[in-house]
C-alpha angles and dihedrals in degrees: 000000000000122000128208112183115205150209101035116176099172141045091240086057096054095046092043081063093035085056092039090055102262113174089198145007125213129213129191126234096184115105097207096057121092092234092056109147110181105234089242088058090043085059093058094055102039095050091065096047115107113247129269098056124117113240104204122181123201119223130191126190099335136137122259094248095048088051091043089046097046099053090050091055085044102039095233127169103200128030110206110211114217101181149068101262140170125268087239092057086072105042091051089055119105094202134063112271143202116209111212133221123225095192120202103163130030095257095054082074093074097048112122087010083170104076151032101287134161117236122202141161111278105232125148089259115070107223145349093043084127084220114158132219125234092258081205098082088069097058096123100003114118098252094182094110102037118108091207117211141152123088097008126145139162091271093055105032094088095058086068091068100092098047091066096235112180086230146331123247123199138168120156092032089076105031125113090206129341109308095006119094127207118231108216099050086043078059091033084061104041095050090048094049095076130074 
């Protein structure tokens, strides 16, 4: 299973992941989230990273051309879309993009089965509320192309293998205080991450 370890604010955090075997890093383009990183900042990160990792940048309630505009600036390679927009948002953006689920009920985990799509918990707050879904409305359900977050740590990831998920996301769940992340659970994940 994939990992994508969000919510990096510095360069020692994102090659603490990239070490640990981190397939993407996420970076947070919200302001009122704890984990805000402004694009510019995120640059300066992501042009010192080495190649073959994915750069995703998280996006809430904001316009095409401000998303289009910011992951140039960033250099970012995904744009993760957290919010309920408009067909025509996606087809405006310039990146690739991954719509996300805020699943309230079990059958909101099969909306848009037929593509790459992240799955979390619905709560008020967008991100980072470390709230968990019920991994029982996947039994059955063809995971294989669910980026699975919400409420996951190093002591819970490995309960997800059986179910097939693409990847796993997680930001709180490694993090030594908002924003910081701790080593040794970001390696903790990752390793168990995989079968």
């Amino acid at each position: 299973m994939r990992t994508k370890i969000c919510g990096i604010t510095s360069y020692d955090d994102a090659m603490t992941a990239i070490g640990a075997g981190a397939d993407a890093l996420g970076f947070v383009f919200y302001p009122p989230s704890p984990r805000y990183i402004a694009p510019e900042a995120a640059a300066a990160i992501i042009r010192r990273l080495p190649p073959f990792v994915e750069k995703v940048a998280l996006f809430v309630n904001e316009e095409a051309a401000t998303i289009n505009a910011q992951c140039r600036v960033a250099g970012a390679t995904l744009a993760q879309i957290h919010f309920d927009a408009p067909p025509e948002l996606f087809d405006a953006l310039e990146v690739p993009y991954l719509r996300v689920i805020r699943a309230r009920r079990p059958e909101d985990v099969l909306l848009y089965a037929d593509e790459y799509r992240l799955v979390d918990a619905y709560c008020e707050a967008y991100g980072g509320a470390g709230k968990r879904l019920n991994i029982e409305w996947f039994a059955g359900v063809d995971c294989s192309k669910i980026i699975l977050a919400g409420g996951l740590d190093p002591d819970n990831v490995a309960e997800l293998l059986p179910y097939g998920f693409y990847a796993a996301d997680v930001s709180s769940g490694v993090e030594a205080s908002k924003g910081i992340k701790d080593p040794g659970k970001v390696r903790r994940f990752v390793m168990r991450a995989r079968p």
